[in-house]
N, CA, C and O atoms as a Maestro MAE file, in Angstrom:
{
 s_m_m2io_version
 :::
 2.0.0
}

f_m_ct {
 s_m_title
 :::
 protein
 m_atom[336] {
  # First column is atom index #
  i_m_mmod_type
  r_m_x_coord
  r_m_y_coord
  r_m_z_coord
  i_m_residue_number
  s_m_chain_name
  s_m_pdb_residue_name
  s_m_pdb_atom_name
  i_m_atomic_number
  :::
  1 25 -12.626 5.385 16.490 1 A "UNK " " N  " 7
  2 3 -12.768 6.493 15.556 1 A "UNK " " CA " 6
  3 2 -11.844 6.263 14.360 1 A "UNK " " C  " 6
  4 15 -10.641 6.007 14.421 1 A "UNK " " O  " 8
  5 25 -12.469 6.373 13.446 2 A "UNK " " N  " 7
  6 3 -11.294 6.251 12.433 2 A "UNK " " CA " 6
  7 2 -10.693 7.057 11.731 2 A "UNK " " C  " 6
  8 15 -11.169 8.187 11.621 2 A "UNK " " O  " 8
  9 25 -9.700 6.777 11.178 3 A "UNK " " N  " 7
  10 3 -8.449 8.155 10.518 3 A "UNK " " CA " 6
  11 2 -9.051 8.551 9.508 3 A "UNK " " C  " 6
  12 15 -9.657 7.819 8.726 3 A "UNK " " O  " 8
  13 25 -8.911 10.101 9.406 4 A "UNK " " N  " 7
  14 3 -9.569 11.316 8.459 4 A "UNK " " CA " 6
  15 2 -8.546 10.759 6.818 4 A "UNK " " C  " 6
  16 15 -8.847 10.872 5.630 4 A "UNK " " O  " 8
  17 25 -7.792 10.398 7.229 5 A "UNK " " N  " 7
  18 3 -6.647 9.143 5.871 5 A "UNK " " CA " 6
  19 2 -7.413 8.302 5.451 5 A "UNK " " C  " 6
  20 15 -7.828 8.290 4.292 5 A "UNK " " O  " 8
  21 25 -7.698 7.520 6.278 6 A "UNK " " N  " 7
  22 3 -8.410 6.043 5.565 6 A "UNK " " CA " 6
  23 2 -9.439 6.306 5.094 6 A "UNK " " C  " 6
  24 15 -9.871 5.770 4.074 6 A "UNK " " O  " 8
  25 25 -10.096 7.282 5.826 7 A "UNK " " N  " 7
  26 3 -11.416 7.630 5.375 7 A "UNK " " CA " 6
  27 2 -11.645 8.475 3.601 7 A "UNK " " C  " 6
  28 15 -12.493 8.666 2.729 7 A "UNK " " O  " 8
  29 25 -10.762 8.635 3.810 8 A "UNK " " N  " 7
  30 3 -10.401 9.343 1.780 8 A "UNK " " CA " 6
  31 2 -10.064 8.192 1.026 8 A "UNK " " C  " 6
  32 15 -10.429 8.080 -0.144 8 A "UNK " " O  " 8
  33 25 -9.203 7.080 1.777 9 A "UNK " " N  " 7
  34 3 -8.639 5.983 0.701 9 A "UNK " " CA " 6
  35 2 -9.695 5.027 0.549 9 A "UNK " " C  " 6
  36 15 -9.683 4.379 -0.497 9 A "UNK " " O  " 8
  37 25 -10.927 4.729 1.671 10 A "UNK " " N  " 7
  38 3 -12.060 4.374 1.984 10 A "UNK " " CA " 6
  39 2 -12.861 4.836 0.868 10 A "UNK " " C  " 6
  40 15 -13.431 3.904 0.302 10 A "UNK " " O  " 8
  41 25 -13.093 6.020 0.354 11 A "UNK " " N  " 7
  42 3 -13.632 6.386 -0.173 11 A "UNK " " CA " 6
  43 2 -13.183 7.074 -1.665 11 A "UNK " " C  " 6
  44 15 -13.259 8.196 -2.166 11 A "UNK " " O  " 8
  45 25 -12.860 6.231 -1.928 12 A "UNK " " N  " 7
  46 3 -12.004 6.005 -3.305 12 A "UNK " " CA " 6
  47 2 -11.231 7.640 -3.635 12 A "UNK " " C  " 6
  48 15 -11.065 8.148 -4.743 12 A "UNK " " O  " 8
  49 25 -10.938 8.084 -2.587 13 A "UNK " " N  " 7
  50 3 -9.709 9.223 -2.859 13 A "UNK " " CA " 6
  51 2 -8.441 9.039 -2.602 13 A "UNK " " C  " 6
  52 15 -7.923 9.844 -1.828 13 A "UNK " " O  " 8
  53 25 -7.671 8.035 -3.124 14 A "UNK " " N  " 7
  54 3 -6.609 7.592 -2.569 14 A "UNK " " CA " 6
  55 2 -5.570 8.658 -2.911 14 A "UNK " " C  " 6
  56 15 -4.571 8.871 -2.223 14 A "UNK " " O  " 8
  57 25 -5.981 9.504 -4.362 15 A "UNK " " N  " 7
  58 3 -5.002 10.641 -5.112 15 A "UNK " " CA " 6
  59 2 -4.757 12.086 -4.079 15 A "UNK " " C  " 6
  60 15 -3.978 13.025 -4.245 15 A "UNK " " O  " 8
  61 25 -5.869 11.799 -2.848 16 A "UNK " " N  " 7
  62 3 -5.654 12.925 -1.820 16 A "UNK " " CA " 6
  63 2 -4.927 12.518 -0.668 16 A "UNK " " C  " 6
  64 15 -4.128 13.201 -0.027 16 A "UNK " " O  " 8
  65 25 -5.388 10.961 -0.396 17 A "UNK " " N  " 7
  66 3 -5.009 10.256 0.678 17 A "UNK " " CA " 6
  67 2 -3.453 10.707 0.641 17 A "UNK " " C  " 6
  68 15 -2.965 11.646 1.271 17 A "UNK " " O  " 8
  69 25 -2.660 9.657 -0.406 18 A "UNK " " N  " 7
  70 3 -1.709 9.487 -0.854 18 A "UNK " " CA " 6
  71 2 -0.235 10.513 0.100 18 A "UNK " " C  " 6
  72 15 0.767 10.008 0.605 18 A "UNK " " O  " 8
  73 25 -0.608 12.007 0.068 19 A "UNK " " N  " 7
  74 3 0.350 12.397 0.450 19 A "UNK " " CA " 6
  75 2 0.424 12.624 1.590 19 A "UNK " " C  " 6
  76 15 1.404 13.272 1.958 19 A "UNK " " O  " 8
  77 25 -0.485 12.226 2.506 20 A "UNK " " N  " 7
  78 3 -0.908 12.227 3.978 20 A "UNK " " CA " 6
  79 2 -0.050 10.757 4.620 20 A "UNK " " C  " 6
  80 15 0.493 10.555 5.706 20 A "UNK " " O  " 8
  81 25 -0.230 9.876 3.377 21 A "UNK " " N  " 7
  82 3 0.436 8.257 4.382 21 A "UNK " " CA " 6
  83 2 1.497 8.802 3.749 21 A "UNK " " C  " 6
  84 15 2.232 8.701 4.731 21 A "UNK " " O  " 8
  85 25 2.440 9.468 2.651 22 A "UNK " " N  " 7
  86 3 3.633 9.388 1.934 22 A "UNK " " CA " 6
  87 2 4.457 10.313 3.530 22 A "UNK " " C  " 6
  88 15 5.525 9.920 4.000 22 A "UNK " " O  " 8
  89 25 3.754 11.398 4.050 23 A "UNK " " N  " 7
  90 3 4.207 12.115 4.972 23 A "UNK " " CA " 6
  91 2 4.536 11.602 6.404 23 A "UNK " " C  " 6
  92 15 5.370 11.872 7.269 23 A "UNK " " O  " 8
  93 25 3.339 10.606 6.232 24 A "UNK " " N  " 7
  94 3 3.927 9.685 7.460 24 A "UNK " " CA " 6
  95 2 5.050 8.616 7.954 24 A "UNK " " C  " 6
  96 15 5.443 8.308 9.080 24 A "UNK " " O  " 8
  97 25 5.514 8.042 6.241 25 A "UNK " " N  " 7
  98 3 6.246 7.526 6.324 25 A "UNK " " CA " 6
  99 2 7.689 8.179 6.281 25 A "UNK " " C  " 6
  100 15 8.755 7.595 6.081 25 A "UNK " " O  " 8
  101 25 7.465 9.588 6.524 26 A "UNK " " N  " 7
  102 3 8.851 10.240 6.614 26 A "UNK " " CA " 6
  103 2 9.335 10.184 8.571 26 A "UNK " " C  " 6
  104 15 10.417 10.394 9.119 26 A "UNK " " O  " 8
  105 25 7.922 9.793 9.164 27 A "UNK " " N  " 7
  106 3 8.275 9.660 9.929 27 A "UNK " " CA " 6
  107 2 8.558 8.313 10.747 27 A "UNK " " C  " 6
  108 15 9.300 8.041 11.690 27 A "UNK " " O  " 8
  109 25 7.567 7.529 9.909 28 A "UNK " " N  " 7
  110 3 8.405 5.972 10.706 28 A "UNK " " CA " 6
  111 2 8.201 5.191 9.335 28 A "UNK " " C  " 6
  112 15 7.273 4.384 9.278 28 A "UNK " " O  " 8
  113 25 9.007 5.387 8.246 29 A "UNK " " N  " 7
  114 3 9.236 4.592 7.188 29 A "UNK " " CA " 6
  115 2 9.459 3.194 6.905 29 A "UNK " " C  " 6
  116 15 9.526 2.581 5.839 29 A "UNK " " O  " 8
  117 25 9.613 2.649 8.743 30 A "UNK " " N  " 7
  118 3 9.479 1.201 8.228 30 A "UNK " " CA " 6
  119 2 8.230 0.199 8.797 30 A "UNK " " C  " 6
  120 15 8.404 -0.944 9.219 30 A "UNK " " O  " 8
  121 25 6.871 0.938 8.701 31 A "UNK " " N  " 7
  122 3 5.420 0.707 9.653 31 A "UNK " " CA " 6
  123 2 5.106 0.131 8.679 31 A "UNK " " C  " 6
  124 15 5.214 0.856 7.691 31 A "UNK " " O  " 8
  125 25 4.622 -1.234 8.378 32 A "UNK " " N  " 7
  126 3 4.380 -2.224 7.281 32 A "UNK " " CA " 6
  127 2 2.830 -2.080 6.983 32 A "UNK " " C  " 6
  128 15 2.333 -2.747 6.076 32 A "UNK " " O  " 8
  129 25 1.951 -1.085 7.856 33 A "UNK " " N  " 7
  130 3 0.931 -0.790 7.015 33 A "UNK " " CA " 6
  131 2 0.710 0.370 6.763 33 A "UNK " " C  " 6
  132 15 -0.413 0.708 6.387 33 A "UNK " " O  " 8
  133 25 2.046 1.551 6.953 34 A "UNK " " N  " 7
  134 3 1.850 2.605 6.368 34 A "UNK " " CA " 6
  135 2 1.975 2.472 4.403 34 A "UNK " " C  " 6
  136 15 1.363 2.949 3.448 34 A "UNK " " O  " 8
  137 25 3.371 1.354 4.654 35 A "UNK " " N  " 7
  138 3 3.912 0.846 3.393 35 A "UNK " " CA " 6
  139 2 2.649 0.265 2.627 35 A "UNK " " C  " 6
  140 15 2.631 0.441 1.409 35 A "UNK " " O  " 8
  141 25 1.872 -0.231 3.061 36 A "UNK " " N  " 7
  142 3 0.758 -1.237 2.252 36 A "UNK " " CA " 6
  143 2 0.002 -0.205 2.072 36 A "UNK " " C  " 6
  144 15 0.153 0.335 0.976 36 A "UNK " " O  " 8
  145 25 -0.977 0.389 2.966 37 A "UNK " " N  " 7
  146 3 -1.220 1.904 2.288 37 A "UNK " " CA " 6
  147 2 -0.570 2.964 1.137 37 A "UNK " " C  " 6
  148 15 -1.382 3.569 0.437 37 A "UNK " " O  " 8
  149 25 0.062 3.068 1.043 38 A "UNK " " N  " 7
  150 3 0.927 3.998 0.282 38 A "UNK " " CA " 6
  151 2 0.882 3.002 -1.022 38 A "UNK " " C  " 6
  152 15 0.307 3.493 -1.994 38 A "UNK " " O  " 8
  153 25 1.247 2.070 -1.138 39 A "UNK " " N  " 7
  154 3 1.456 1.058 -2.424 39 A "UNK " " CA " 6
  155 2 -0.088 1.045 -2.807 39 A "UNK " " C  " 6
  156 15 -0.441 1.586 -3.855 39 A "UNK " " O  " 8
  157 25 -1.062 0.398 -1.919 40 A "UNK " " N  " 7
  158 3 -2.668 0.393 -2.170 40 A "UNK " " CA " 6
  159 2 -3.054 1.683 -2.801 40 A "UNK " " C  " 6
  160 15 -3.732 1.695 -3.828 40 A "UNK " " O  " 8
  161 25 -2.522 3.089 -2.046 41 A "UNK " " N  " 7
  162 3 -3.011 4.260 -2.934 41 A "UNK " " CA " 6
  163 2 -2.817 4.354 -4.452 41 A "UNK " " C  " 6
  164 15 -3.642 4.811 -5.242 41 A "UNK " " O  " 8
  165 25 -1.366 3.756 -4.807 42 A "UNK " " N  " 7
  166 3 -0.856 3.710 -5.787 42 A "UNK " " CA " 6
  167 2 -1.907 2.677 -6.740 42 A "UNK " " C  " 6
  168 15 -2.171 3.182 -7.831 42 A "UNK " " O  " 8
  169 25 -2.347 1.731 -6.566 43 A "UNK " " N  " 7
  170 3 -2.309 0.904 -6.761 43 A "UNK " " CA " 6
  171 2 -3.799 1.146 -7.852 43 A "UNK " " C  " 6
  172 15 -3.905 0.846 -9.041 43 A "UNK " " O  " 8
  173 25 -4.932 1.854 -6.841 44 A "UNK " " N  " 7
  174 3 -5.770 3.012 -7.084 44 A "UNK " " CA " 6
  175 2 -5.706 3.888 -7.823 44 A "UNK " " C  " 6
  176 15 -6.693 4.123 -8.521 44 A "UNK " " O  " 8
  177 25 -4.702 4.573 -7.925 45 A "UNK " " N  " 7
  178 3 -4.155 5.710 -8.554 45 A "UNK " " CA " 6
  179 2 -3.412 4.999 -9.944 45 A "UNK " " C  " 6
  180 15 -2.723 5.666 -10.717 45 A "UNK " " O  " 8
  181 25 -3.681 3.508 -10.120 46 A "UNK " " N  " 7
  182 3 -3.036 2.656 -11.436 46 A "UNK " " CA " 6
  183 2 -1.373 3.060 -11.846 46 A "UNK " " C  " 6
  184 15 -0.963 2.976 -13.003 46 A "UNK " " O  " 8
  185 25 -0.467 3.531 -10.625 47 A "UNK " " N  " 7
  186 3 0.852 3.558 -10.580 47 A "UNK " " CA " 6
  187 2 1.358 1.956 -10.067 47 A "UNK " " C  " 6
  188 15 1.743 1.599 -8.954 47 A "UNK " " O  " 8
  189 25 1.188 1.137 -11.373 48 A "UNK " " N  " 7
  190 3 1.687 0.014 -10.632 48 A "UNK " " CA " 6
  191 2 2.854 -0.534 -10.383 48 A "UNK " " C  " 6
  192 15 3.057 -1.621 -9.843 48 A "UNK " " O  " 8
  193 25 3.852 0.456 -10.898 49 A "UNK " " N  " 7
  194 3 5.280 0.326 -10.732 49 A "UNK " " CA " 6
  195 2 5.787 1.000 -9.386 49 A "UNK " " C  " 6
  196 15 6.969 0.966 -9.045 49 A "UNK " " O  " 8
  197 25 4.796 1.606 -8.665 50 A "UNK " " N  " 7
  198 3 5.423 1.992 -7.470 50 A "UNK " " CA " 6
  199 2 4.416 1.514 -6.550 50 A "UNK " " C  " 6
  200 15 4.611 1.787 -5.365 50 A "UNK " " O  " 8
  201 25 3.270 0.787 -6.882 51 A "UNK " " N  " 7
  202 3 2.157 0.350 -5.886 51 A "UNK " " CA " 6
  203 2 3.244 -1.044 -5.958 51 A "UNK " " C  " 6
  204 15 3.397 -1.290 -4.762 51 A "UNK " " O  " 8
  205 25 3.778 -1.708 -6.460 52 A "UNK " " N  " 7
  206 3 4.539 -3.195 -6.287 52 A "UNK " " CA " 6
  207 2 5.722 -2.204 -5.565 52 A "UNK " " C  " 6
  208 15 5.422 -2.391 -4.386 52 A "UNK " " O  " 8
  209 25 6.457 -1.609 -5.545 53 A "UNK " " N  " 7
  210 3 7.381 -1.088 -4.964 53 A "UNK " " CA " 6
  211 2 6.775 -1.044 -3.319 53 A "UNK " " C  " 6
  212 15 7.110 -1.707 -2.337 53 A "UNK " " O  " 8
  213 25 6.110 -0.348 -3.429 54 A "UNK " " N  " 7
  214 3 5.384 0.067 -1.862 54 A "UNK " " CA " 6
  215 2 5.255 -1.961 -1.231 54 A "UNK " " C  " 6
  216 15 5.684 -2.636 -0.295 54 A "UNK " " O  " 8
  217 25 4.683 -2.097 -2.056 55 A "UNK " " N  " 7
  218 3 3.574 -3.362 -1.192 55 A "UNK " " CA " 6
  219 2 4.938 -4.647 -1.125 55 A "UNK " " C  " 6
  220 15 4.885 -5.596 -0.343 55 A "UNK " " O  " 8
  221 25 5.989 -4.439 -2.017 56 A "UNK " " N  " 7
  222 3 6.830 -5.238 -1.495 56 A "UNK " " CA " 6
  223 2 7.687 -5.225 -0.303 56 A "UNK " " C  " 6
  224 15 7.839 -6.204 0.427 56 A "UNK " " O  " 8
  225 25 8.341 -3.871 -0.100 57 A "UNK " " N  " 7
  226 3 8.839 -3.338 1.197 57 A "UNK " " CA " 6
  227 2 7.453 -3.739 2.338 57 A "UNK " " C  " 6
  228 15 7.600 -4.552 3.251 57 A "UNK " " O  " 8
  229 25 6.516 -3.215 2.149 58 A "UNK " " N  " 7
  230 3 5.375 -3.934 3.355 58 A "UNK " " CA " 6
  231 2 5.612 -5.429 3.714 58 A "UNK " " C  " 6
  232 15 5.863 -5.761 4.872 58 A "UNK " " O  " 8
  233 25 5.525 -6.335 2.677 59 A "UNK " " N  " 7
  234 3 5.885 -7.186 2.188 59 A "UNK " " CA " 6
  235 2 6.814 -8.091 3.743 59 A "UNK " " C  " 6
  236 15 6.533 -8.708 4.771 59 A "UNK " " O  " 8
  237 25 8.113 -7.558 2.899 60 A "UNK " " N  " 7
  238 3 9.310 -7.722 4.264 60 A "UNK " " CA " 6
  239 2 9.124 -7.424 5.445 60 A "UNK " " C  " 6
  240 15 9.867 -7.865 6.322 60 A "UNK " " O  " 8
  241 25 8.083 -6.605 5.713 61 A "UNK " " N  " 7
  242 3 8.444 -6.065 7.136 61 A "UNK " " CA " 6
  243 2 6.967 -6.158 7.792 61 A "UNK " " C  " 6
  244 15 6.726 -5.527 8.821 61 A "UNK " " O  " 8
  245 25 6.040 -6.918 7.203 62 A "UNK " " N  " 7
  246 3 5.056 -7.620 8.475 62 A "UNK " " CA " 6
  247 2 5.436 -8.507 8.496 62 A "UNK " " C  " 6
  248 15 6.319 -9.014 7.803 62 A "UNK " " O  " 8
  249 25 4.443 -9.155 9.857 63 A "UNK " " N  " 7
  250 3 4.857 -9.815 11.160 63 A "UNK " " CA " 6
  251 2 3.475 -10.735 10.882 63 A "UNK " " C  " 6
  252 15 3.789 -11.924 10.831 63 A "UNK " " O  " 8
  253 25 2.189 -10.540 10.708 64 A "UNK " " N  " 7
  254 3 1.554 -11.363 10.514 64 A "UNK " " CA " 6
  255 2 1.199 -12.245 9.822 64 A "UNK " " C  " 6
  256 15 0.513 -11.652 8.989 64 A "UNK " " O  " 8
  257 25 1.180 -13.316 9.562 65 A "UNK " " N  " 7
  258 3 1.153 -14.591 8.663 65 A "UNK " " CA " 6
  259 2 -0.161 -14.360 7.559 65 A "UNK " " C  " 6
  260 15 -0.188 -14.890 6.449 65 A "UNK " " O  " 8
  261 25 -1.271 -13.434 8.115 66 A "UNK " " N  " 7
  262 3 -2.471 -13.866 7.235 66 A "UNK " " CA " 6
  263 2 -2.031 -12.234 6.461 66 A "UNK " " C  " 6
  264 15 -1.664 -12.118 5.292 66 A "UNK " " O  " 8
  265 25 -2.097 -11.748 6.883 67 A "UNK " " N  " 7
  266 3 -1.386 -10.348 6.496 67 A "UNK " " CA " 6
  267 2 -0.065 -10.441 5.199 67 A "UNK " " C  " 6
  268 15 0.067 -9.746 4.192 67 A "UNK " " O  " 8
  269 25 0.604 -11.342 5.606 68 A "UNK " " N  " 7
  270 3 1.720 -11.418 4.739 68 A "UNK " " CA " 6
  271 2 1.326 -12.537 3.095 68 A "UNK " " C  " 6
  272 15 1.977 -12.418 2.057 68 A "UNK " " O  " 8
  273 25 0.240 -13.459 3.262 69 A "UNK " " N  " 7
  274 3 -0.068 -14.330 2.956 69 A "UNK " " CA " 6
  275 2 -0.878 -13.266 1.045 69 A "UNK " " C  " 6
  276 15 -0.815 -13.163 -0.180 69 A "UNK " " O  " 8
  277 25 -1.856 -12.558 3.016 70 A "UNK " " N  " 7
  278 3 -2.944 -10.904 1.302 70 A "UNK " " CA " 6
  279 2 -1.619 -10.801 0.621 70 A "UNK " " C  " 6
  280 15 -1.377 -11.496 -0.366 70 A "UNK " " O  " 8
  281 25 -0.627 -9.836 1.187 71 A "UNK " " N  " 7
  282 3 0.382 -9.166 0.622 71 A "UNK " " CA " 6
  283 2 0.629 -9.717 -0.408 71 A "UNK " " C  " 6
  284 15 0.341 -9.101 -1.434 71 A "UNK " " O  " 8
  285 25 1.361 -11.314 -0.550 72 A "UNK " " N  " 7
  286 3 2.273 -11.714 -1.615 72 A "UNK " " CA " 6
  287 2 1.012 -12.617 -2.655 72 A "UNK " " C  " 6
  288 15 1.254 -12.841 -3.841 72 A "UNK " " O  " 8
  289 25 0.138 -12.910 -2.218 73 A "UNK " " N  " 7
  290 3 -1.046 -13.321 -3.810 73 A "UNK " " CA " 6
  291 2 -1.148 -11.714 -4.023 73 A "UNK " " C  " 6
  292 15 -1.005 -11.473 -5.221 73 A "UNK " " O  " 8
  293 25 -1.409 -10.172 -3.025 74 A "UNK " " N  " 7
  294 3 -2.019 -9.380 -4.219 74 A "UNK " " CA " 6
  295 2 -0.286 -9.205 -5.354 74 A "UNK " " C  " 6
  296 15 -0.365 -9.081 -6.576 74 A "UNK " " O  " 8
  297 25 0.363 -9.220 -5.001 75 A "UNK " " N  " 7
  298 3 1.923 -8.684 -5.007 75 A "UNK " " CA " 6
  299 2 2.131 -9.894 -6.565 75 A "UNK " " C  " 6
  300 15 2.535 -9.516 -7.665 75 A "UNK " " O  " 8
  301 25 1.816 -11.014 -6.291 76 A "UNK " " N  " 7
  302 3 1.603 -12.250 -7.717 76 A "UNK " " CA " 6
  303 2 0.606 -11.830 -9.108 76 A "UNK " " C  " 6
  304 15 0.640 -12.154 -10.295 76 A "UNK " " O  " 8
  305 25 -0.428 -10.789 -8.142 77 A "UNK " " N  " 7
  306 3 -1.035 -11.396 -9.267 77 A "UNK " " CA " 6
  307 2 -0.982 -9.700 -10.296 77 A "UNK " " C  " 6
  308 15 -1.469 -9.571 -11.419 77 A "UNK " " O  " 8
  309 25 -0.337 -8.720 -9.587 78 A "UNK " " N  " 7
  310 3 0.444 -7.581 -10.530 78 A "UNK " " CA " 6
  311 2 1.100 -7.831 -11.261 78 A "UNK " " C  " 6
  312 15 1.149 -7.369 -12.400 78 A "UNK " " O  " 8
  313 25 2.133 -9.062 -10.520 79 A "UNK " " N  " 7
  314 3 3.238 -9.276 -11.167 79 A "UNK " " CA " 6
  315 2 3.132 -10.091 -13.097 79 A "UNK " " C  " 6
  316 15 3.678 -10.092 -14.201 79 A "UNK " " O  " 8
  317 25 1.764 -10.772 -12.135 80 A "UNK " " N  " 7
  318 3 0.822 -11.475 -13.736 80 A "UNK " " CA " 6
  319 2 0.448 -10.495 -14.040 80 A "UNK " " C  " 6
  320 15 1.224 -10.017 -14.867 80 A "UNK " " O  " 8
  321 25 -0.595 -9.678 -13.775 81 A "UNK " " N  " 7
  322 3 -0.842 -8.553 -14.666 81 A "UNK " " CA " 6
  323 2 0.265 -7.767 -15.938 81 A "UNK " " C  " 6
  324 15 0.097 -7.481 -17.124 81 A "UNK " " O  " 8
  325 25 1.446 -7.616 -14.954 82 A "UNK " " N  " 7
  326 3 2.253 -6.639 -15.728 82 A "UNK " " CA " 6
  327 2 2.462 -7.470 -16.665 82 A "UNK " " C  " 6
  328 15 2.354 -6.850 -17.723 82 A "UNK " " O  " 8
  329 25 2.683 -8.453 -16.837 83 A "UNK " " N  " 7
  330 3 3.604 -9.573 -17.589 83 A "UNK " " CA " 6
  331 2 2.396 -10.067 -18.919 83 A "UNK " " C  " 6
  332 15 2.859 -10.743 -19.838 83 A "UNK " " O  " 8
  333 25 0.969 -9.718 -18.953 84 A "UNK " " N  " 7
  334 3 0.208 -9.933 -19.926 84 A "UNK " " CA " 6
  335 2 -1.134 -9.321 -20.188 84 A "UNK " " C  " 6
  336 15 -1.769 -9.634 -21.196 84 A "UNK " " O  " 8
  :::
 }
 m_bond[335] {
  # First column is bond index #
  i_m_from
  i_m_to
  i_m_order
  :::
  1 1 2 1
  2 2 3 1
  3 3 4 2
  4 3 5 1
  5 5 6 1
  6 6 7 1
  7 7 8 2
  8 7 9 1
  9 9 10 1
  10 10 11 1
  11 11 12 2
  12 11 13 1
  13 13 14 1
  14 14 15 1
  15 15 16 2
  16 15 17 1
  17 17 18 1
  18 18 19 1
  19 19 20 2
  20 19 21 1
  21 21 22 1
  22 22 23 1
  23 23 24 2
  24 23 25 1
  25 25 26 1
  26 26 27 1
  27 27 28 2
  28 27 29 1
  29 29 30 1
  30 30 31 1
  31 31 32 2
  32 31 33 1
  33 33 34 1
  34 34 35 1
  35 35 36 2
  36 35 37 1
  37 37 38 1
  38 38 39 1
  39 39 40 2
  40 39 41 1
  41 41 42 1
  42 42 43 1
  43 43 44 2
  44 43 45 1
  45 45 46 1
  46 46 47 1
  47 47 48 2
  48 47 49 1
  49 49 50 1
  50 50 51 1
  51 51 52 2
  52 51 53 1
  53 53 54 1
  54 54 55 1
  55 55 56 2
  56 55 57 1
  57 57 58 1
  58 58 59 1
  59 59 60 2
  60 59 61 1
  61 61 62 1
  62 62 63 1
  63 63 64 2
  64 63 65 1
  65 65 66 1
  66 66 67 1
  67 67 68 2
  68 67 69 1
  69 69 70 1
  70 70 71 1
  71 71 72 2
  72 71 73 1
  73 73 74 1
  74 74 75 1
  75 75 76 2
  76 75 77 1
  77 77 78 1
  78 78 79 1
  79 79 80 2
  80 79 81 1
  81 81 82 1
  82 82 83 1
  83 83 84 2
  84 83 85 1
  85 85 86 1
  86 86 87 1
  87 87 88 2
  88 87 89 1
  89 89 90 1
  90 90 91 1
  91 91 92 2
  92 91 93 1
  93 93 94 1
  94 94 95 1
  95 95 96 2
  96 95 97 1
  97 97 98 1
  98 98 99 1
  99 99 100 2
  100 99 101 1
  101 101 102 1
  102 102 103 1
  103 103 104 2
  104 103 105 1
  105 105 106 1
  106 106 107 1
  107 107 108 2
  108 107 109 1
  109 109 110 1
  110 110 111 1
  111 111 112 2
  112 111 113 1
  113 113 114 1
  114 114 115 1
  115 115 116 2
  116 115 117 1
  117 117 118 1
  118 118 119 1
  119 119 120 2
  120 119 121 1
  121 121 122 1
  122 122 123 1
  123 123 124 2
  124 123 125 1
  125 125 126 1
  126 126 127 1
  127 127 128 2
  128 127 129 1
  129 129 130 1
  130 130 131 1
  131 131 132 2
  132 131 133 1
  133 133 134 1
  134 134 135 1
  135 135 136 2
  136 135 137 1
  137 137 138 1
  138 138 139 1
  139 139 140 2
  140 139 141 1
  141 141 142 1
  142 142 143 1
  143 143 144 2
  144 143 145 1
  145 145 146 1
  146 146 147 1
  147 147 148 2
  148 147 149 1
  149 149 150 1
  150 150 151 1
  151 151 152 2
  152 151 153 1
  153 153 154 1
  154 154 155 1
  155 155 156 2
  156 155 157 1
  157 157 158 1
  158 158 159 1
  159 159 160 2
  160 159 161 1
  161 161 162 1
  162 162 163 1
  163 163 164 2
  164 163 165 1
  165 165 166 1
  166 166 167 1
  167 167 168 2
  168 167 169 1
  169 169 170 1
  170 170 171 1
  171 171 172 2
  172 171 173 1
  173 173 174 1
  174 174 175 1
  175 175 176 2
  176 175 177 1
  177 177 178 1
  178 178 179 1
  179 179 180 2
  180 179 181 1
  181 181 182 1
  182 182 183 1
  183 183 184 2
  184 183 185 1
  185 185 186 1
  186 186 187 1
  187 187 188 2
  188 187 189 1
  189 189 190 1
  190 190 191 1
  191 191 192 2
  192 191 193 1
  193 193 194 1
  194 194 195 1
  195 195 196 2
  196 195 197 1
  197 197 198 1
  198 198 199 1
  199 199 200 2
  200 199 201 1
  201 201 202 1
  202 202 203 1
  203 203 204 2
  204 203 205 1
  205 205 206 1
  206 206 207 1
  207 207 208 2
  208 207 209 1
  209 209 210 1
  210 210 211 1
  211 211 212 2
  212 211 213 1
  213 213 214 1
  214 214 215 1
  215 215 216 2
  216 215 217 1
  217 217 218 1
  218 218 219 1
  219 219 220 2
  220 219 221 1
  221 221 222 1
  222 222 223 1
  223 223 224 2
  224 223 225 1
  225 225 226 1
  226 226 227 1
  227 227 228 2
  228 227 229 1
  229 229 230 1
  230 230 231 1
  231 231 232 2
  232 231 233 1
  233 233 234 1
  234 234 235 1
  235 235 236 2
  236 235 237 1
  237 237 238 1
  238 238 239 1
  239 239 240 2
  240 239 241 1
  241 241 242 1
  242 242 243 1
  243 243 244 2
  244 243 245 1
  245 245 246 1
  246 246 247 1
  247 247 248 2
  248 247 249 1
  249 249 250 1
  250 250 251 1
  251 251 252 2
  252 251 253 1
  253 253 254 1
  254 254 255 1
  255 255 256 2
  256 255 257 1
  257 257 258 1
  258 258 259 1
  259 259 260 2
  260 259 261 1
  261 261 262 1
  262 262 263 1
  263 263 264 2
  264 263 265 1
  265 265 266 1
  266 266 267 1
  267 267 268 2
  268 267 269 1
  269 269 270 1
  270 270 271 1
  271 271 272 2
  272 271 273 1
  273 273 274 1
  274 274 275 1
  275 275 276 2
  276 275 277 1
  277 277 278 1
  278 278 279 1
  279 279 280 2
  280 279 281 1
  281 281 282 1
  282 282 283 1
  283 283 284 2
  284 283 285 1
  285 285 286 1
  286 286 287 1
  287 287 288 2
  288 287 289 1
  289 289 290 1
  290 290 291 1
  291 291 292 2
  292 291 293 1
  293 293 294 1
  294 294 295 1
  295 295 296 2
  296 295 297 1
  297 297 298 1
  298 298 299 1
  299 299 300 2
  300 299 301 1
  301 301 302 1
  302 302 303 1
  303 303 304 2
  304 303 305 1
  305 305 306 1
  306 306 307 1
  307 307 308 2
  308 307 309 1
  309 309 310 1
  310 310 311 1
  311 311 312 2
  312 311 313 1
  313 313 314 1
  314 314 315 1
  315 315 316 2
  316 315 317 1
  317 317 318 1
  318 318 319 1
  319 319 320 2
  320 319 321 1
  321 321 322 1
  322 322 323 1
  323 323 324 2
  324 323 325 1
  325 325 326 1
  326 326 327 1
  327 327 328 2
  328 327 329 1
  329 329 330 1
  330 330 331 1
  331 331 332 2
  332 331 333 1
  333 333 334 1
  334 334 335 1
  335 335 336 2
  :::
 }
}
């Protein structure tokens, strides 16, 4: 079954999603795909100074190699974006 969350960020409402994963991470703030969520909402929401904030902390704190691999090309190519 899937989360009544994803299912808004799924469906390009990430500006509702948003304070549903922001609330969750008050409760386990260091869950590396609450963090990638929360940055992705942002990211959606064209806050890209806090969608690179979010997705870098994710960043640090997964564990999976192919996972970490998405993370730092999407995390590069903001970083190109911002820069031109």
């Amino acid at each position: 079954m899937a989360c009544p969350v994803n299912l808004l960020y799924e469906r390009d409402r990430a500006v509702e999603a948003l304070p549903y994963f922001e609330r969750a991470l008050v409760i386990d703030g260091g869950d590396a795909g609450l963090l990638e969520m929360v940055g992705l909402c942002y990211l959606r929401t064209e806050d890209y100074q806090k969608a690179m904030e979010y997705l870098e902390k994710a960043k640090d704190r997964v564990t999976d190699a192919e996972k970490l691999k998405s993370l730092e090309e999407l995390i590069s190519g903001l970083k190109k974006a911002s820069k031109g």
